[in-house]
C-alpha positions in Angstrom: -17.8 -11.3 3.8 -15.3 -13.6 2.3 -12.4 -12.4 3.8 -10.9 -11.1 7.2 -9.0 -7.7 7.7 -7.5 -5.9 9.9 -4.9 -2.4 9.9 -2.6 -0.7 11.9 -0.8 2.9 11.5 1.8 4.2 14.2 3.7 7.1 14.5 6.7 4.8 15.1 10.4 5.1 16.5 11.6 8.4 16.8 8.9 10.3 15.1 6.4 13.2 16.1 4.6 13.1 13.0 2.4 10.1 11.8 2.8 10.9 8.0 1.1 7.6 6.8 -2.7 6.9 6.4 -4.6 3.6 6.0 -8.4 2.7 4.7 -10.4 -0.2 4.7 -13.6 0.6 2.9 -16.3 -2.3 2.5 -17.5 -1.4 -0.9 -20.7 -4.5 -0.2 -21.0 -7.1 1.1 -18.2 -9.0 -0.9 -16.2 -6.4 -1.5 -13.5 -4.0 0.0 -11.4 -1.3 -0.5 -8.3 -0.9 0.7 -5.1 1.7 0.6 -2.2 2.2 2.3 -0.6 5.4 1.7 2.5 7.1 3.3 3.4 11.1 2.6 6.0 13.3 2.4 6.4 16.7 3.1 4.0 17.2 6.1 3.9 19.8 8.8 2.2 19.3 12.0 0.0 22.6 11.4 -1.0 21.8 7.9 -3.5 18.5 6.5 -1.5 15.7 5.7 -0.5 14.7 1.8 -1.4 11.1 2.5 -4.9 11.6 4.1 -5.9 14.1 1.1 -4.7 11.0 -1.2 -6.2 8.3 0.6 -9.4 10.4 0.9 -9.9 11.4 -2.8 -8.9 7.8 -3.6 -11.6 5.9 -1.4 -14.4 9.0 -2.0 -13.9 8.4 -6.2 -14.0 4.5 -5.9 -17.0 4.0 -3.5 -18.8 6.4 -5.4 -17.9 4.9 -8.6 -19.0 1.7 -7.2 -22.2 3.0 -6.1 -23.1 4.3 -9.6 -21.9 2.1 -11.8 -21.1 -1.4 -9.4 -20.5 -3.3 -12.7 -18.4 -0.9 -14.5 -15.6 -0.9 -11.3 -16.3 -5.2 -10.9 -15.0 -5.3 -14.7 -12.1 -3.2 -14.9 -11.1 -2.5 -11.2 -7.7 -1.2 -12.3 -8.8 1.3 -14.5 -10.5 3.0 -11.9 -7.7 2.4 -9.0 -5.3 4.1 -11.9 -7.6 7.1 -12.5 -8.6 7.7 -8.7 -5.0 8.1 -8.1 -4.0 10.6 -11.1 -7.2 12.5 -9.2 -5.2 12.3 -6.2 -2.1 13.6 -8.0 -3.9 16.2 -9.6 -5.3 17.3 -6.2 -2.0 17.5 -4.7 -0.2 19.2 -7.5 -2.7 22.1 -7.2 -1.9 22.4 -3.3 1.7 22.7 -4.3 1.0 25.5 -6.8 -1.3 27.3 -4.9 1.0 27.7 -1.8 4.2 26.8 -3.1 6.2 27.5 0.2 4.0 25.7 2.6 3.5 22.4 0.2 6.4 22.6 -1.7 7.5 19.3 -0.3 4.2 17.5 -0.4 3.7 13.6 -2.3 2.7 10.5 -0.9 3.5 7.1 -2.0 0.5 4.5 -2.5 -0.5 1.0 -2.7 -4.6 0.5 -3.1 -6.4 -2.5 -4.1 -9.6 -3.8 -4.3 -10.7 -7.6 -3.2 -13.6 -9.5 -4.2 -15.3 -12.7 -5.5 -15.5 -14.1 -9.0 -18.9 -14.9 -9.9 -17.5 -17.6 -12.5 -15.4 -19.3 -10.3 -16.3 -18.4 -6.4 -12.5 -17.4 -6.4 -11.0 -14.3 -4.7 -10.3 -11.3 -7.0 -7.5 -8.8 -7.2 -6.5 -5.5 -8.3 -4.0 -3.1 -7.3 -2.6 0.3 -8.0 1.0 1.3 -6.7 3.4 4.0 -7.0 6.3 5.1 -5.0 7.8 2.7 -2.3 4.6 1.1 0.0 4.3 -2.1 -0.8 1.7 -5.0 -1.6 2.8 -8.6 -1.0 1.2 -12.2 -1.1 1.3 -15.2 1.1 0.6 -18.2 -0.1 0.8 -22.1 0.9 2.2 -23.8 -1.8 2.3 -27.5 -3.6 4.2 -28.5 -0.6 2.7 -26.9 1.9 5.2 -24.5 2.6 4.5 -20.8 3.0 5.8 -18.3 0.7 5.7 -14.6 0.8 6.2 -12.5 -2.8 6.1 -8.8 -3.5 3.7 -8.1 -5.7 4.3 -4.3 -6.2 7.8 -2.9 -7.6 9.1 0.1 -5.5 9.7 3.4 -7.4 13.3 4.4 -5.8 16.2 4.8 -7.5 18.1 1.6 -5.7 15.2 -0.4 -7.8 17.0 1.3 -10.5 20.3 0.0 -9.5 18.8 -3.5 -8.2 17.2 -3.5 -12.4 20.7 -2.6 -13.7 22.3 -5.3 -12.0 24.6 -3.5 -9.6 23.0 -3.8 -6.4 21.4 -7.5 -5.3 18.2 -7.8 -3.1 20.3 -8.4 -0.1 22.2 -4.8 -0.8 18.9 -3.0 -1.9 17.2 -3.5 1.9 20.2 -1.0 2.9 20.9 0.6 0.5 20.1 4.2 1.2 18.9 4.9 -2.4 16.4 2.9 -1.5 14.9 6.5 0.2 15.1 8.4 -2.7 11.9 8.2 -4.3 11.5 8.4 -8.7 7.7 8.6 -8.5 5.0 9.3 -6.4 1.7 11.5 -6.3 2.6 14.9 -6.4 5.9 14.5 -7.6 5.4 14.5 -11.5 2.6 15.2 -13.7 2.0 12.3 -15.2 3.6 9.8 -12.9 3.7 5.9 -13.8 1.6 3.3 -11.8 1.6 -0.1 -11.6 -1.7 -1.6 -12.2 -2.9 -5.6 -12.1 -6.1 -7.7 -12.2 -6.8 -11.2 -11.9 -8.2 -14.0 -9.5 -5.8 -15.4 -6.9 -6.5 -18.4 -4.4 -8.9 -19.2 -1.0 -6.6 -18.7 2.1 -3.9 -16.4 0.4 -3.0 -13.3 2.7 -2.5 -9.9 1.2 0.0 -7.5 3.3 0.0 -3.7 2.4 2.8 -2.0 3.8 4.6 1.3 4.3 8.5 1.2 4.4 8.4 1.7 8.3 7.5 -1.8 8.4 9.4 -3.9 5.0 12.3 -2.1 5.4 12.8 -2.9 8.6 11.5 -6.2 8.8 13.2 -8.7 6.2 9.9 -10.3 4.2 10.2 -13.7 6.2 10.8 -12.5 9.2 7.3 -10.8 8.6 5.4 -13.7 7.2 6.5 -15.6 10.4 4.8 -12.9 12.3 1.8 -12.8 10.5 1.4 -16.6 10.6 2.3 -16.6 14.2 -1.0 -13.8 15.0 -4.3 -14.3 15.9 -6.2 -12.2 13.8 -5.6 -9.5 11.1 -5.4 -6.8 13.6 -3.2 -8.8 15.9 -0.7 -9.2 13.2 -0.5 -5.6 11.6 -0.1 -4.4 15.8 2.6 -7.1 15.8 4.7 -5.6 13.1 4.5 -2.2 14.2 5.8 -3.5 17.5 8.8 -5.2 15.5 9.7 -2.6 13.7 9.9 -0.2 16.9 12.0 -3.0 18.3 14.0 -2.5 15.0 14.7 1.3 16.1 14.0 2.2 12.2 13.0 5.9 12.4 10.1 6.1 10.7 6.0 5.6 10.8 5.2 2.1 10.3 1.5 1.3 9.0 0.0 -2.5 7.7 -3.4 -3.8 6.6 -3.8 -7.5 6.4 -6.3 -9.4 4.5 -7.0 -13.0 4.4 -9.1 -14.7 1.8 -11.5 -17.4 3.5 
C-alpha cells in the first residue's frame, strides 16, 4: 500500500463519555478510507451519533466501491458528499422518532479517501467536511521547510466572525464561539459540505482531527509532534497525550496518513 496510517480516539481530560469515532477502511490494495467524526448529544445508555455516522458513511462507500470501483475512483467526492447527507438523513430520523432521548444528537465530520493516480503514480485526494473536525496537510516545501495548512474550514460561528474580519486566527483558537457549531449532521436538513478532489505530492502527511486535539494544540506545535514520532500510530498517541497535558476538557481523536 502506498501509504502508512495510523489512529487514535481517547476519551480525554475530564470526560466520561468518548463521543468521537475514528475509521480506517482499506478500500484495496491502493486505497483507503478514512473518517474522523466527533458527536454531540450522547448518553452513556444510548448508541453514539458519531458511530451511527461513521458507520453509514464507511458501509455506503466500501460498498459503493465494491460495485462500481471506477465510478467512486472518478468522482470520490460525489460519493463522500452523498454518504454523508445518508448519514444526516439517518440521524434526523432518530431525532424525530424519539425526540426526547435524541433531541440533542449531530456529529461533526471530516472523511476522505486516498489513493494513486494511474496517470501520474501521484497520491490522490478527496475529502468531505462539515462542522468543526478538521483535515490538514504537511508538506516539505521548495526550501525544505515543513509547513502544516488546514485544508477544511470549520462550520462555527467564530469562523463567521474570523470571515467578517472581527476576530484574527490568534483570537479564533479562544474564542468560545469557536464551540458553537452552524452546521453539522443532524443539525439541518440540507446542511452544507465542503468537498475537494485532486492529486497532492509523495511524502505529504494528512492529519484528521477532532477539536480535542487542534484546539488545544496550536497547528505547529502539532506538526512538531508528528515529525518528532515514529510511526503514524506513535504520533496520533502522542497528541492525545498533549492535549491531556493541555487539561482541554474534551475527547481528543487523530488519524495520520503519510504518502510514501
Amino acid at each position: 500500500m502506498p501509504f502508512q496510517y495510523g489512529g487514535h480516539s481517547d476519551v480525554g481530560y475530564k470526560r466520561e463519555i468518548n463521543e468521537d469515532n475514528i475509521v480506517v477502511t482499506p478500500l484495496d490494495e491502493n486505497t483507503i478510507l478514512t473518517i474522523v467524526s466527533d458527536g454531540a448529544g450522547s448518553k452513556a445508555s444510548t448508541l453514539q451519533p458519531a458511530q451511527i455516522a461513521s458507520g453509514i458513511v464507511s458501509d455506503s462507500i466500501t460498498r459503493s466501491y465494491k460495485k462500481n470501483k471506477e465510478a467512486v475512483l472518478n468522482n470520490p467526492e460525489i460519493f463522500l458528499e452523498e454518504a454523508m447527507h445518508a448519514a444526516n438523513r439517518c440521524i434526523g430520523a432518530f431525532k424525530i422518532a424519539n425526540e426526547e432521548l435524541y433531541a440533542g444528537f449531530a456529529s461533526s465530520m471530516t472523511c476522505a479517501i486516498l489513493g494513486t493516480d494511474e496517470s501520474s503514480n501521484r497520491p490522490t485526494l478527496a475529502f468531505a467536511h462539515i462542522g468543526n473536525t478538521r483535515l490538514y496537510l504537511i508538506r516539505i516545501n521548495k526550501n525544505k521547510i515543513p509547513v502544516i495548512r488546514q485544508l477544511t474550514i470549520d462550520q462555527t460561528r467564530a469562523q463567521t466572525l474570523r470571515d467578517e474580519g472581527k476576530i484574527n486566527d490568534i483570537q479564533y483558537h479562544l474564542h468560545p464561539d469557536r464551540l458553537v457549531i452552524t452546521s453539522a449532521l443532524g443539525l439541518v436538513t440540507e446542511p452544507p459540505i465542503q468537498t475537494f478532489s485532486g492529486t497532492i505530492k509523495q511524502n505529504d502527511i494528512l492529519l484528521l482531527s477532532t477539536d480535542g486535539i487542534h484546539y488545544a494544540i496550536q497547528p505547529e506545535p502539532m506538526m512538531e509532534l508528528i515529525l518528532a514520532s515514529n510511526s503514524c500510530e506513535d504520533a496520533c498517541e502522542t497528541l492525545s497525550r498533549a492535549a491531556i497535558a493541555e487539561k482541554y476538557n474534551d475527547n481528543c481523536s487523530a488519524i495520520l496518513v503519510r504518502c510514501l
